[in-house]
C-alpha positions in Angstrom: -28.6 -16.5 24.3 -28.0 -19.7 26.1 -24.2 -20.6 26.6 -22.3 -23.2 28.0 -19.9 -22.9 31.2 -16.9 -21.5 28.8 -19.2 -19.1 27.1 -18.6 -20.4 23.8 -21.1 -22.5 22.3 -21.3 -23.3 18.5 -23.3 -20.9 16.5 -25.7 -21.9 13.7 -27.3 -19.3 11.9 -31.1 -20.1 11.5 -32.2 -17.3 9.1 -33.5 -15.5 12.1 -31.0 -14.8 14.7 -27.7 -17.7 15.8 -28.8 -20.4 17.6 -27.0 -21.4 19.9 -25.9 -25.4 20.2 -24.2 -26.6 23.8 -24.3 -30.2 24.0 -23.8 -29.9 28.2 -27.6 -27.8 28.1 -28.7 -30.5 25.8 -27.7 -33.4 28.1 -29.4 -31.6 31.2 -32.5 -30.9 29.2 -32.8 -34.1 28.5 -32.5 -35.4 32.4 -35.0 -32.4 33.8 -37.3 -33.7 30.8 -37.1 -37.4 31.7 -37.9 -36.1 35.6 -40.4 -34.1 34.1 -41.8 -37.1 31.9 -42.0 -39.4 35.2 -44.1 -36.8 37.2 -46.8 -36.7 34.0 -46.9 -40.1 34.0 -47.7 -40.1 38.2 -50.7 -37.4 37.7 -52.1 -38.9 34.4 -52.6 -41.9 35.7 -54.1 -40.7 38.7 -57.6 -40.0 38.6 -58.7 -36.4 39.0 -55.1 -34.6 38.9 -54.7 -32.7 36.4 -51.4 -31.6 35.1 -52.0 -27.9 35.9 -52.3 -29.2 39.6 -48.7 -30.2 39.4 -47.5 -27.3 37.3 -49.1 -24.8 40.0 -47.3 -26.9 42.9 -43.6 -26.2 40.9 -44.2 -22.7 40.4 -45.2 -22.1 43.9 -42.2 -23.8 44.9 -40.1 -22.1 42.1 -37.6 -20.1 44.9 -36.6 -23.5 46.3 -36.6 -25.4 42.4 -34.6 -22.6 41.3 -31.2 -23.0 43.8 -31.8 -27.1 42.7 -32.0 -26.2 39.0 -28.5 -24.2 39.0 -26.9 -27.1 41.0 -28.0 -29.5 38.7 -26.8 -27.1 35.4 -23.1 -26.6 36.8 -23.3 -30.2 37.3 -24.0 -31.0 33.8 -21.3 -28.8 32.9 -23.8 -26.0 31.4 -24.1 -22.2 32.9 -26.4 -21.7 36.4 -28.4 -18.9 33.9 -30.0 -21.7 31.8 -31.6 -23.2 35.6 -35.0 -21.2 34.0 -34.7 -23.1 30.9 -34.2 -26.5 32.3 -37.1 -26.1 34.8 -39.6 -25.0 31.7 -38.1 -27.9 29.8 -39.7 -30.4 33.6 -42.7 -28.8 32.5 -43.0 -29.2 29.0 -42.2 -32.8 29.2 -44.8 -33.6 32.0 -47.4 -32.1 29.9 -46.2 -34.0 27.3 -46.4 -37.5 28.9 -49.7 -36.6 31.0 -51.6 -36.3 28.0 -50.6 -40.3 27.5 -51.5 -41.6 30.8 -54.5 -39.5 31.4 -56.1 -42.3 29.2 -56.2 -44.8 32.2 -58.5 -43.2 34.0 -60.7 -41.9 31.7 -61.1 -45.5 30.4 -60.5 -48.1 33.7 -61.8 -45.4 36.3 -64.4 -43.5 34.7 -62.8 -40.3 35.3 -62.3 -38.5 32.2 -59.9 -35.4 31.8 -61.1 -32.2 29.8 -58.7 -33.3 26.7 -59.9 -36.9 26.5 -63.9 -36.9 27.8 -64.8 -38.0 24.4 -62.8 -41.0 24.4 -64.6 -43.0 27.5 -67.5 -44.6 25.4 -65.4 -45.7 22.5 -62.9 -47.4 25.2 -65.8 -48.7 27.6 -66.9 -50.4 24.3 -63.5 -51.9 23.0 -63.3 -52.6 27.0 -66.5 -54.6 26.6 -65.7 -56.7 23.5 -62.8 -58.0 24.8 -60.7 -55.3 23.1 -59.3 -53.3 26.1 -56.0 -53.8 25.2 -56.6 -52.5 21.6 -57.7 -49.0 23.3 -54.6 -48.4 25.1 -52.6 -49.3 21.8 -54.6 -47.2 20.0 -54.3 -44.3 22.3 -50.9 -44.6 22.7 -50.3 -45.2 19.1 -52.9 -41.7 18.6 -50.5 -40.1 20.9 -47.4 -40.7 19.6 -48.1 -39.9 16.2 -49.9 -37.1 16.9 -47.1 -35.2 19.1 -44.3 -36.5 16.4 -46.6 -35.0 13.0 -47.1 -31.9 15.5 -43.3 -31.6 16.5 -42.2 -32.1 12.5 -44.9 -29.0 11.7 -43.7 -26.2 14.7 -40.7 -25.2 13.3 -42.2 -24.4 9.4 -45.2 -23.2 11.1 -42.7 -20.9 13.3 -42.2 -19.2 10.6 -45.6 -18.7 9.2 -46.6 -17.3 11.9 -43.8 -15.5 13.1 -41.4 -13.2 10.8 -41.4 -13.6 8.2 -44.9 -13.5 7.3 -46.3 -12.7 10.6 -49.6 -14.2 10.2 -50.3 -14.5 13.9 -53.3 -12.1 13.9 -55.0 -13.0 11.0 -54.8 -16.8 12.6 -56.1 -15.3 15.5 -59.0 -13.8 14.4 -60.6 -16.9 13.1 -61.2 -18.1 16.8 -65.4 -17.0 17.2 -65.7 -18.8 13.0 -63.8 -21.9 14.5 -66.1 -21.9 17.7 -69.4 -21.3 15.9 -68.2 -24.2 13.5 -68.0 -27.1 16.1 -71.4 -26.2 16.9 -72.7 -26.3 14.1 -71.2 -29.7 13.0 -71.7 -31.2 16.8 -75.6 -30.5 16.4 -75.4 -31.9 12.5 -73.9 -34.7 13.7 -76.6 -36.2 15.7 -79.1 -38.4 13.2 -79.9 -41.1 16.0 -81.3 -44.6 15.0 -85.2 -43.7 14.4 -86.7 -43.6 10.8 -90.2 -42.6 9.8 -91.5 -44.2 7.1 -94.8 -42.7 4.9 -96.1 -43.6 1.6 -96.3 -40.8 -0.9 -99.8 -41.4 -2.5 -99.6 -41.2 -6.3 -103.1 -43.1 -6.6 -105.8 -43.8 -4.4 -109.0 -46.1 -5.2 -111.8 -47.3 -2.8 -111.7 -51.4 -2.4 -113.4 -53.4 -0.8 -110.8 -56.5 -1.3 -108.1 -58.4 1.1 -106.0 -56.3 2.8 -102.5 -56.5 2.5 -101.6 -59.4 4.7 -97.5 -58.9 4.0 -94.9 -57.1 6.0 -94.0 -54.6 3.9 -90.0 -53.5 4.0 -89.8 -49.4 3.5 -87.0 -48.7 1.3 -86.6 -44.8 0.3 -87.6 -44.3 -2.9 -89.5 -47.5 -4.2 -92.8 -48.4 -5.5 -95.2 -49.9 -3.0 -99.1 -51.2 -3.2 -101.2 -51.4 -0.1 -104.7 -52.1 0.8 -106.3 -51.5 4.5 -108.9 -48.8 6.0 -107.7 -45.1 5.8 -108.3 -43.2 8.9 -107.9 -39.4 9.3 -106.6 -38.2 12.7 -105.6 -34.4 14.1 -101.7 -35.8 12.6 -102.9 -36.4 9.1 -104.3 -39.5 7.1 -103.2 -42.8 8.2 -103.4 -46.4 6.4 -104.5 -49.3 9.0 -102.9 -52.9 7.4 -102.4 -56.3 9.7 -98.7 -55.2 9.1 -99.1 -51.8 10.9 -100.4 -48.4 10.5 -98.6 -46.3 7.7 -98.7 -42.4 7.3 -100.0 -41.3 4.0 -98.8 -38.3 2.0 -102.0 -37.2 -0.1 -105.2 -37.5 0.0 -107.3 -40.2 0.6 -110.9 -41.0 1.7 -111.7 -42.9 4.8 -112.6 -46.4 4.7 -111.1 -49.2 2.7 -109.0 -48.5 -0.1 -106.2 -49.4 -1.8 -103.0 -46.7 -2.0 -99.8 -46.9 -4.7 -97.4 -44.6 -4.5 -93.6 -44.8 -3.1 -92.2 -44.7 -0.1 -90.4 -41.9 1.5 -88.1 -43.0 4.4 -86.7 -40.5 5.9 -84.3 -40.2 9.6 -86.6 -38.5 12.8 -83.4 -35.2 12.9 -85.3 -33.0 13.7 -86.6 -34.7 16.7 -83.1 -35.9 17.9 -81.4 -32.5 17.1 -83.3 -30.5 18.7 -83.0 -33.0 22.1 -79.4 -32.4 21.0 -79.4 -28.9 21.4 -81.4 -28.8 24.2 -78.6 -31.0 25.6 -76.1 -29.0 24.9 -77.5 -25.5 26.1 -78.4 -26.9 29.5 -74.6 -28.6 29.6 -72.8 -25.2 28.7 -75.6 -23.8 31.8 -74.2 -26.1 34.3 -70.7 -25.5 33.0 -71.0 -22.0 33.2 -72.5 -21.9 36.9 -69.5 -24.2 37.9 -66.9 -22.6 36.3 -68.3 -19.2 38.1 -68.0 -21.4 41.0 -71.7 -20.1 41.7 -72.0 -23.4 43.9 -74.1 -24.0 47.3 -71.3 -24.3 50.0 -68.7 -22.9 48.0 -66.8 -21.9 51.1 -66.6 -25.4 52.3 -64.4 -26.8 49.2 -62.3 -28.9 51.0 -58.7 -29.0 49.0 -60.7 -26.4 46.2 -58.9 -28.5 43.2 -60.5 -28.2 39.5 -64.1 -28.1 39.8 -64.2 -29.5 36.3 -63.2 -32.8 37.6 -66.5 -33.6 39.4 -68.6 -32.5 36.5 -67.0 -34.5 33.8 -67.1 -37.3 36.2 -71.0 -36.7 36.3 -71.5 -36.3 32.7 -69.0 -39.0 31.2 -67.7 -40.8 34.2 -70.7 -41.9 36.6 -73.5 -42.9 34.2 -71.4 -45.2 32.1 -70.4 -47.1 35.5 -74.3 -47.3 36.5 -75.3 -48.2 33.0 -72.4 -51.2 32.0 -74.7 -54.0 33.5 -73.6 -56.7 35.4 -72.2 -59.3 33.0 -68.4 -60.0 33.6 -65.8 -58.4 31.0 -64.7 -61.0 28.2 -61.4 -62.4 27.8 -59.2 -59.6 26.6 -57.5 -60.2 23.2 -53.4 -59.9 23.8 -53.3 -57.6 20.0 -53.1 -53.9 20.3 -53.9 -53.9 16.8 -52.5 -51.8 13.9 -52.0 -48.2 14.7 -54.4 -46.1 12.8 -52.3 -43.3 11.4 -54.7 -41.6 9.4 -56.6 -40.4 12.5 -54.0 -40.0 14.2 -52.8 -37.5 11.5 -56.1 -35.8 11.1 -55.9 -35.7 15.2 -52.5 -33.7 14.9 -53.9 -31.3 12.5 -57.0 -30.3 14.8 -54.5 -30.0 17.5 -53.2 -27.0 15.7 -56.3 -25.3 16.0 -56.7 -25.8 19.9 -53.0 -25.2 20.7 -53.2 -22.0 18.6 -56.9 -20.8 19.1 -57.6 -18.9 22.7 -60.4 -20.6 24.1 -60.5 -23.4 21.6 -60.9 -26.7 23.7 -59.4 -30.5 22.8 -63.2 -31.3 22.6 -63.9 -28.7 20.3 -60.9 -29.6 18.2 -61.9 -33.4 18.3 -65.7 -32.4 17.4 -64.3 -30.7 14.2 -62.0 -33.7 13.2 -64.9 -36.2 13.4 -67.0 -34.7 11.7 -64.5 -35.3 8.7 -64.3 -39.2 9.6 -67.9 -39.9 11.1 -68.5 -40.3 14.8 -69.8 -43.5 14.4 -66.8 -45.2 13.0 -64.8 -47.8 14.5 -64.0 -47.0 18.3 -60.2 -47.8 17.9 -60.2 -45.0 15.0 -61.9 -42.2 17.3 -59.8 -43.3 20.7 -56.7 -42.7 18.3 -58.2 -39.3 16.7 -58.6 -38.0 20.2 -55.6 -38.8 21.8 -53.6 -37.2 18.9 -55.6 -34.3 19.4 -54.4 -34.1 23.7 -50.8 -34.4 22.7 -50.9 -32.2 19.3 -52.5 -29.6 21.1 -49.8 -29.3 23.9 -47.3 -29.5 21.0 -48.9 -26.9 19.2 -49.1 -24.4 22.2 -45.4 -24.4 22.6 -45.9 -22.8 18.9 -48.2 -19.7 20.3 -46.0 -19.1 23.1 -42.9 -18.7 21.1 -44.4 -17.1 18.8 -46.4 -14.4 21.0 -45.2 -15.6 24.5 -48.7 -16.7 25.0 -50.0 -20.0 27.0 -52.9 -21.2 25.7 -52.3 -24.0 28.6 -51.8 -24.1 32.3 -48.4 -26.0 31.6 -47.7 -23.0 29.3 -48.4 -20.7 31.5 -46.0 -22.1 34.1 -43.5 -22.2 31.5 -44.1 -18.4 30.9 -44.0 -18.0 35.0 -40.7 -19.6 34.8 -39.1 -18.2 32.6 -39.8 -14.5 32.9 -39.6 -12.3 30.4 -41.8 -10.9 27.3 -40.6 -13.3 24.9 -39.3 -16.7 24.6 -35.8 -17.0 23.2 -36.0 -18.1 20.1 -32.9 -21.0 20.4 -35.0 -22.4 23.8 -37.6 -23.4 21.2 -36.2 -26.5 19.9 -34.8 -27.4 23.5 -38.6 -27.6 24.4 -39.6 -29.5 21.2 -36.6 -32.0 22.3 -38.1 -32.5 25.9 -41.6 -32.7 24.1 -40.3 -35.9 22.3 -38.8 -37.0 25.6 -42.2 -36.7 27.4 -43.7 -38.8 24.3 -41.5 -41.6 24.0 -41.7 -42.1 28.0 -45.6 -41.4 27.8 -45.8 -43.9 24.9 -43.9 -46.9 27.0 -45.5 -46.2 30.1 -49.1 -45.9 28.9 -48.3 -49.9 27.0 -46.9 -50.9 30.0 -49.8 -50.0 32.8 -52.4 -50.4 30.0 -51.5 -53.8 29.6 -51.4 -54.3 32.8 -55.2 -52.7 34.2 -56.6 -54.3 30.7 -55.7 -58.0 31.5 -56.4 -57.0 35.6 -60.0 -56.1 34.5 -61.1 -59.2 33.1 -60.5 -60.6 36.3 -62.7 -59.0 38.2 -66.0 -58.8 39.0 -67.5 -56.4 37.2 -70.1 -54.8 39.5 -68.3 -54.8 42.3 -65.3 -53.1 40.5 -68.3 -50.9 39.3 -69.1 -49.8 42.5 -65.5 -49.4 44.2 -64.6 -46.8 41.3 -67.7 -44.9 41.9 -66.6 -45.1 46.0 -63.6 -44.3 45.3 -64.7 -41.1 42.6 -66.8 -39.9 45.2 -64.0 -39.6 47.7 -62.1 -38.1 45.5 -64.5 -35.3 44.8 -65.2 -35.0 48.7 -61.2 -34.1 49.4 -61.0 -32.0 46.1 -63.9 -30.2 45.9 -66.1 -30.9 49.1 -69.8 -30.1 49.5 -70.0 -28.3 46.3 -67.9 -31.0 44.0 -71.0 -33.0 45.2 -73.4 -31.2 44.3 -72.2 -30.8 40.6 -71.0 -34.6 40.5 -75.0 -35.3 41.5 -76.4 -32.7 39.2 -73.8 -34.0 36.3 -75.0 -37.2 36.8 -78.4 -37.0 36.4 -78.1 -35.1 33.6 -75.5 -37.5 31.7 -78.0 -39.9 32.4 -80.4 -38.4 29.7 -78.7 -38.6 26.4 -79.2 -42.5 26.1 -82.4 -42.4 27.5 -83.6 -40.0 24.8 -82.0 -42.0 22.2 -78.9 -39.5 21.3 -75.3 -39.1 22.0 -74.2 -38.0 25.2 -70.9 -36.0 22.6 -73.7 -33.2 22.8 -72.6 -32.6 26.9 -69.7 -31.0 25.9 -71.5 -27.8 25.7 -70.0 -27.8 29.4 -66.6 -26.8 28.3 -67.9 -25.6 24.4 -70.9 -22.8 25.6 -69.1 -21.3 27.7 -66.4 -20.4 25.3 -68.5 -19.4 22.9 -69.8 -16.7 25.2 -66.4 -15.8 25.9 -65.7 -15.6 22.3 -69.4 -13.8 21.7 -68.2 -11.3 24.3 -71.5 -11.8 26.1 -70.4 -14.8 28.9 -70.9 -11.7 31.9 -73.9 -10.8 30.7 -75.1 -14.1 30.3 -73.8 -15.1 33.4 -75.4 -12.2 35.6 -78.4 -13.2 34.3 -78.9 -16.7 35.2 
C-alpha cells in the first residue's frame, strides 16, 4: 500500500481493497508527471524518436533515477518506498504527451510515427489548402478528447475486466477475429475513382440511320437509345458512336444498328482491390523482412534505433515530399476550427481495442474506426479520429497492465520494469490515470503552441526547397539511426509508396507493414512464413 511519511494516510474503501489517499504522493506525482510530460513533448516533436527510445534510456539508467526519485519523495513530504511509483508515473505522462506532439513531424517533416502514419495525407492536404492550422487543432482537439473519454471509461472497465466479472480472457481471445476484421474492411474500403459503364441490351434492330451524334451521360439504372456500328472483339460486343465506344451486354449483330436497353454503371473494385491487396501483401513482406532485421549490412547499423522509422518514412514520409509539386503553400487561415468530438469519441473507443488487444496496432484500430465514418470524409474528421486513437490507446493499456500486469506498449513495459513485481497495486492505478491527464493537458498546450507556430512558418517558405531540406535532413537521420541498412529499407520503402497513386488507390493499403505481420503472429505461422521467404 502506498503511505505517506507518518504512515497514516486516509483510507477509502473502493469495493476491492482500501485505497490509499496521501495528498504529499499526490503533489510529487504530479511534478515527476509534469517532468515526464516535458520530455514527451522533446521526443514527439522530434522526428524519428520514438518514445520507447526515451523509456529504454530511463530504465537503463534506473540505479542512478532511483537514489533521485527517493530524494525527490522525502522532499515532497511522501515515503522514499513510493520512488518506483513516481518514476512509472515520468513514464506514463511522457507517453501521454508524446502521442500529442508526435503529430508535428508526421505532418511538417514527413516523418510519420507507427500510431499516426495514417494521418500525413489528410494533414498534407489541410496543409495545402491553407488549413494547416486546422490540422494541429484538430489533432490536438482528437487527442485530448480521446485520452479524457478513455480516462472516464478505465476505472468501470477495471472492473469488467477485473474481479468482479473477470472477463479478461474472453476479451483476449477475440484478438486473431479483430485482426482478420481490419483486413477485411481495409481491402473493402478501396473503391477508387474509375467506373465502367455498359448498356444492358433489352432490344437490338439493324439500322441503317444517323448515328447517335450526342454525348450520352451513364447513369445506373436508366433507359438509354443508341445507334452506331456493333463490333465483336476477344472482350465481348462493343457499340462504336461519335461519342465513344460502349460495351454491350447481349447480343447483337455486327454492323449498324440501333441498341435500347439501360445502363449499368458499375465502380472498376475488382480491379483496384486486388492492386490493393497486392499492396498490402508485398507491404507486410517488407515489414516482415525488416522487423526480422533480415537487412544487407545489418552489422553496420550505426546508433541501431527503430528500424520502423526508415520504412514508414519510405512508405508515408518520402513520396508525399517528391510528389507535393512546386507551387508555394497558401496563406494559412488563423481558425483551428471546431473540434470534431464525434470522431474523436469513435477514436477513443477503437483505442480500447489496441490498448487491450496483444498485437493489435493504432493503424489497425484506426482502419476499423473508419470504416464506420468513411475514409474519404473530411481530412480534419480523420486527423481527429486518429489522434484519439494514439492517445486512447496508451490510456487503455494502463487498463491491461493493471488488470493483468501486462504492457501492451514499450512505455508500459518500462513502467512494469520499474516497478517490479507481478501485479500493479491496485491504489497506483488512479495515480497513473492522474499523470495521464497531466501528460494531456501539457501535450494539448504544447502541440497549439508549436503547431501554430511551424503552420504560419510554412507558408513562408519556399516550398521545394523546404521539400528537399526535410528529405536531407530524413536521410541523415536514418544514416545515424539506422546506417546502411535504414537506407536500404528507406529506398525500398520509397519506391514502393510511390505505387499506390500511380495505380490509382490509396496508399492506407501499406499498412500491411505493421498489419501482416501481426496477423501471422496471431495465425501462429509468422516463423514459418518468415523461414520461408
Amino acid at each position: 500500500m502506498l503511505a505517506n511519511a507518518e504512515g497514516s494516510p486516509l483510507r477509502l474503501h473502493s469495493g476491492r481493497q482500501l485505497v490509499s489517499v496521501d495528498i504529499s504522493l499526490l503533489a510529487a506525482a504530479v511534478y515527476f508527471s509534469l517532468a515526464g510530460a516535458a520530455m514527451g513533448c522533446l521526443t514527439g516533436a522530434a522526428p524519428g524518436i520514438h518514445v520507447n527510445t526515451l523509456c529504454l534510456l530511463l530504465v537503463s539508467m534506473l540505479g542512478a533515477l532511483l537514489p533521485l526519485a527517493e530524494g525527490a519523495a522525502q522532499a515532497f513530504g511522501t515515503t522514499p518506498d513510493n520512488a518506483s511509483a513516481l518514476l512509472a508515473c515520468l513514464i506514463v505522462s511522457a507517453a501521454a504527451s508524446h502521442s500529442f506532439l508526435d503529430f508535428i513531424p508526421a505532418i511538417f517533416m514527413g516523418a510519420p510515427d507507427e500510431d499516426d502514419s495514417l494521418s500525413v495525407l489528410p494533414g498534407h492536404r489541410l496543409l495545402l489548402q491553407g488549413r494547416g492550422l486546422e490540422a494541429v487543432g484538430q489533432a490536438a482537439a482528437g487527442s485530448l478528447i480521446g485520452g479524457a473519454v478513455a480516462v472516464l471509461l478505465c476505472v468501470p472497465l477495471y472492473f469488467v475486466m477485473g474481479p468482479p466479472l473477470l472477463l479478461y480472457d474472453t476479451v483476449d481471445s477475440l484478438s486473431l477475429p479483430m485482426a482478420l476484421l481490419a483486413v477485411v474492411l481495409l481491402l473493402l474500403s478501396e473503391r477508387g475513382g474509375e467506373v465502367t459503364a455498359e448498356v444492358k441490351v433489352s432490344r437490338v434492330v439493324r439500322s441503317a440511320g444517323p448515328l447517335s451524334l450526342s454525348i450520352p451521360v451513364p447513369v445506373h439504372g436508366l433507359p438509354v437509345s443508341l445507334r452506331g456500328r456493333a463490333i465483336r472483339t476477344h472482350r465481348g460486343c462493343w457499340l462504336v458512336t461519335p461519342s465513344g465506344r460502349w460495351r454491350l451486354r447481349g447480343a447483337a449483330p455486327e454492323g449498324p444498328v440501333a441498341v435500347e436497353g439501360t445502363w449499368d454503371v458499375r465502380p472498376r473494385n475488382l480491379r483496384n482491390r486486388s492492386i490493393a491487396l497486392s499492396l498490402f501483401l508485398l507491404s507486410g513482406l517488407l515489414g516482415l523482412v525488416v522487423m526480422d532485421r533480415r537487412l544487407p549490412c545489418d552489422d553496420l547499423a550505426a546508433l541501431d534505433l527503430s528500424i520502423m522509422f526508415p520504412l514508414l518514412t519510405g512508405l508515408f514520409g518520402m513520396p508525399s515530399l517528391i510528389g507535393s509539386g512546386n507551387a508555394p503553400l497558401p496563406p494559412q487561415r488563423e481558425d483551428v476550427g471546431e473540434p470534431m468530438t464525434a470522431p474523436s469519441i469513435l477514436g477513443a473507443l477503437a483505442g480500447a481495442l489496441v490498448g487491450w488487444f496483444p498485437g493489435i496496432s493504432s493503424t489497425t484500430g484506426v482502419i476499423i474506426a473508419s470504416s464506420i465514418t468513411g475514409r474519404n470524409g473530411d481530412a480534419g474528421r480523420f486527423i481527429a479520429m486518429v489522434s484519439a486513437v494514439g492517445t486512447a490507446s496508451a490510456v487503455f493499456g494502463l487498463l491491461a497492465l493493471a488488470v493483468a500486469f501486462k504492457g501492451r506498449s514499450g512505455a508500459l513495459l518500462a513502467v512494469k520494469e520499474v516497478l517490479g513485481g507481478d501485479t500493479l497495486p491496485f491504489e497506483l492505478f488512479p495515480l497513473l490515470l492522474v499523470s495521464v491527464l497531466v501528460g494531456c493537458a501539457v501535450g494539448h498546450r504544447v502541440l497549439l503552441s508549436a503547431g501554430r507556430r511551424f503552420a504560419l512558418t510554412a507558408a513562408n517558405m519556399n516550398v521545394p526547397r523546404m521539400n528537399r531540406i526535410i528529405m536531407v535532413l530524413l536521410i541523415i537521420l536514418t544514416i545515424v539511426f539506422n546506417g546502411v541498412p535504414g537506407v536500404f529499407v528507406l529506398l525500398v520503402s520509397t519506391v514502393l509508396g510511390m505505387v499506390p497513386p500511380a495505380m490509382g488507390v490509396g496508399r492506407v493499403h501499406l499498412t500491411g507493414c505493421l498489419l501482416l505481420p501481426v496477423l501471422l503472429f496471431l495465425l501462429g505461422i509468422r516463423d514459418a512464413v518468415s523461414a520461408a521467404l
